[in-house]
C-alpha positions, 0 to 999 in steps of 0.5 A, a space after each residue: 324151171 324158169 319163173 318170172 313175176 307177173 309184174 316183171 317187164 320184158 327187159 326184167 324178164 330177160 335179164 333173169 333168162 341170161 342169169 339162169 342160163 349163167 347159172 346153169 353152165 356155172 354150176 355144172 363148170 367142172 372148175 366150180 367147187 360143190 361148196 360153191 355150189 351148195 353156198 347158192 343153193 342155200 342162197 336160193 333156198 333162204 327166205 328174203 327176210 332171212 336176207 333184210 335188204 342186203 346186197 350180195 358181192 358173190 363173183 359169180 352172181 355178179 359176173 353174171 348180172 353184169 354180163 346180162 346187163 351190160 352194166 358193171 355192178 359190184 353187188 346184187 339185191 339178195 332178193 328173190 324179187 330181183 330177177 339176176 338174183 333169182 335167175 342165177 339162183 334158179 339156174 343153179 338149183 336147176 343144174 343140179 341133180 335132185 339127189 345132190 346137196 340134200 335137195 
């Protein structure tokens, strides 16, 4: 389920809908291997303090977050107040069935 952030702007709020639609159809690409799939997944699930300010350089985040954004980035906030961060990692714990991975 999308979730945004009260404070997000309108370009914030659509950059997370094109990560989470990215997300999704990443996650259900057959050519994505289940621990792939499982490495967002416990992305998504981590804590942000878990993560003390890092950067992320997965591909297929940052593939993600430069496609919605037009702008070529090379990593992403691993934090689930940014919304490529979260809209990606949302769009792929959504496109997986409950029963898969534990969730």
């Amino acid at each position: 389920m999308q979730s945004y952030d009260d404070d997000w702007t309108d370009s914030q709020r659509a950059l997370y809908d094109e990560c989470y639609r990215a997300g999704g159809e990443w996650a259900d690409d057959p050519d994505t291997s289940s621990d792939d799939v499982q490495h967002v997944i416990n992305l998504a699930e981590a804590d942000d303090d878990a993560f003390e300010d890092a950067e992320i350089d997965y591909p297929a985040l940052v593939d993600a977050v430069t496609q919605a954004s037009g702008v070529n980035v090379t990593s992403v906030p691993a934090s689930h107040e940014d919304p490529g961060f979260r809209g990606f990692t949302d769009g792929v714990r959504d496109a997986v069935a409950d029963d898969t991975f534990g969730l």
